[in-house]
GUSE-367384 format. One line per 5 residues: number of its first residue (from 1); their letters; for each residue x, y, z of N, C-alpha, C. Coordinates in steps of 0.05 Angstrom, whole numbers. Last residue first. Example, Ala and Ser with C-alpha at 12.3 -4.5 7.8 and 13.67 -1.06 7.14 Angstrom:
<zases>
2 = SA = 257:-45:142:273:-21:143:258:1:157; 264:-114:156:246:-90:156:264:-66:156
</zases>
This chain:
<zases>
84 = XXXXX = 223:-25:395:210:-36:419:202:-60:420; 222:9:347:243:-1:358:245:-25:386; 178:29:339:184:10:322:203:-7:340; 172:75:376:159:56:381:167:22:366; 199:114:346:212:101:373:196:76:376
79 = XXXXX = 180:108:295:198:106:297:216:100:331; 105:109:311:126:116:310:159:100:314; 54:68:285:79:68:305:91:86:298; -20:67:285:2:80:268:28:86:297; -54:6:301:-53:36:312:-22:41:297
74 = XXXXX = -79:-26:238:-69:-36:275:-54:-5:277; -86:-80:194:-102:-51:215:-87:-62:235; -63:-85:133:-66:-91:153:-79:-69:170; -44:-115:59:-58:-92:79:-56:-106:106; -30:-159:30:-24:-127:29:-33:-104:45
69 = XXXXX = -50:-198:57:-21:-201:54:-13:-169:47; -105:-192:49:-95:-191:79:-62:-194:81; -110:-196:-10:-109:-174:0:-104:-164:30; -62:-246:-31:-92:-238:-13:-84:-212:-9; -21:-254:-87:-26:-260:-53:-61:-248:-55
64 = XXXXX = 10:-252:-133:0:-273:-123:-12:-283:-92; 14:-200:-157:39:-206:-143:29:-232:-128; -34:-202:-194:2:-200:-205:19:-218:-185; -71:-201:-161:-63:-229:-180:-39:-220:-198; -71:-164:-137:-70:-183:-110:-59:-211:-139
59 = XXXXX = -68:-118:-168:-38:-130:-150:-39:-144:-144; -123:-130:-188:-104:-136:-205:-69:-138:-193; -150:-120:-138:-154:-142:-154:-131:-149:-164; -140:-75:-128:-135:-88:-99:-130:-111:-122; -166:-50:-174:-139:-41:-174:-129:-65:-157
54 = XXXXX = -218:-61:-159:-206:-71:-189:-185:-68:-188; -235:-38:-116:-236:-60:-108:-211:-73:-145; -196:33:-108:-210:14:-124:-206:-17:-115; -179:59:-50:-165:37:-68:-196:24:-80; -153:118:-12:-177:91:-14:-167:84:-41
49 = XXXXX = -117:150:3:-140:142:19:-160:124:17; -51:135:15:-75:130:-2:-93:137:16; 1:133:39:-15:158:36:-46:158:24; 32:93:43:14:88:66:-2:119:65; 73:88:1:73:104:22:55:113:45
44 = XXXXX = 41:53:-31:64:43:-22:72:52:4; -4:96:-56:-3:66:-43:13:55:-17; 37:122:-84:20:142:-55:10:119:-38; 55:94:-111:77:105:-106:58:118:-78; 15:83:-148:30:56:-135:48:67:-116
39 = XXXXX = 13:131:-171:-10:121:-153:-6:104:-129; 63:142:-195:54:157:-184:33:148:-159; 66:93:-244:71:94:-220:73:112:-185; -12:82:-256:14:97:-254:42:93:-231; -38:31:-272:-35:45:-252:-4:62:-265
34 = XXXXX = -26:-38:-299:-52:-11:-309:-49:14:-291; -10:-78:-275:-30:-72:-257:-47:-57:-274; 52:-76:-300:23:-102:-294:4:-95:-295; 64:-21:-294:60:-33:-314:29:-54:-317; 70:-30:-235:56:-6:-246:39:-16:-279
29 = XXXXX = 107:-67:-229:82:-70:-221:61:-50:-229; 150:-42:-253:137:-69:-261:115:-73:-252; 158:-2:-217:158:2:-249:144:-21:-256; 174:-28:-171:150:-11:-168:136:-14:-203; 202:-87:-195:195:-67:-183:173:-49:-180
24 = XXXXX = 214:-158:-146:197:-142:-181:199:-107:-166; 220:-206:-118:241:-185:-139:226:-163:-162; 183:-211:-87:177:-226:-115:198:-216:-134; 201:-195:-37:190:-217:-35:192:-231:-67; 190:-139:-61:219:-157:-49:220:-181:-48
19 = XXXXX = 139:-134:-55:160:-130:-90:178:-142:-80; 123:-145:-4:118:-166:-22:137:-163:-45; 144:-105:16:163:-139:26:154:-154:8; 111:-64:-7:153:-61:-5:160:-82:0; 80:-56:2:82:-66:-21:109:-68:-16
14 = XXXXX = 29:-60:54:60:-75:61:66:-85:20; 1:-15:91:6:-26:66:39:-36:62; -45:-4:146:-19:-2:127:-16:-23:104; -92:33:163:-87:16:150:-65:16:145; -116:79:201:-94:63:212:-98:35:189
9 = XXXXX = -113:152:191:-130:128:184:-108:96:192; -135:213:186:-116:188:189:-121:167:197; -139:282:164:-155:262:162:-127:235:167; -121:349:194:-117:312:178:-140:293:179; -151:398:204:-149:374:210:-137:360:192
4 = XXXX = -165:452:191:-146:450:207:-133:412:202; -225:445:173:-200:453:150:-166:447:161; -253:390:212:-242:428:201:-224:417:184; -302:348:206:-273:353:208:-268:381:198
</zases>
């Protein structure tokens, strides 16, 4: 890969329905977890590039789900596309 390039990657990360899902916030989960909220925050925003198996661990048993409940694969939509 050049210097030119992005690097991109088609995982997304769904923390936003689950905190909603559990009323809790970023702050709270940051807390829980041991994580900054800074980290939780690059996470959230589908910016991460990779995730400690120990970090995946400790959201997946805060916020009580599988890690197939927080993640997913499937080709990155644009905003027109969403709409469809």
């Amino acid at each position: 890969m050049s210097d030119g390039e992005t690097e991109t990657h088609e995982i997304h990360v769904h923390l936003d329905r689950l905190l909603a899902e559990r009323d809790m916030t970023l702050a709270e989960l940051a807390v829980r977890v041991g994580v900054t909220n800074v980290n939780l925050s690059i996470l959230k925003n589908n910016r991460a590039k990779a995730i400690r198996f120990t970090t995946l661990t400790s959201i997946c048993r805060v916020l009580g789900c599988q890690p197939g409940d927080l993640l997913s694969y499937g080709p990155v939509r644009n905003d027109a596309q969403a709409g469809s």
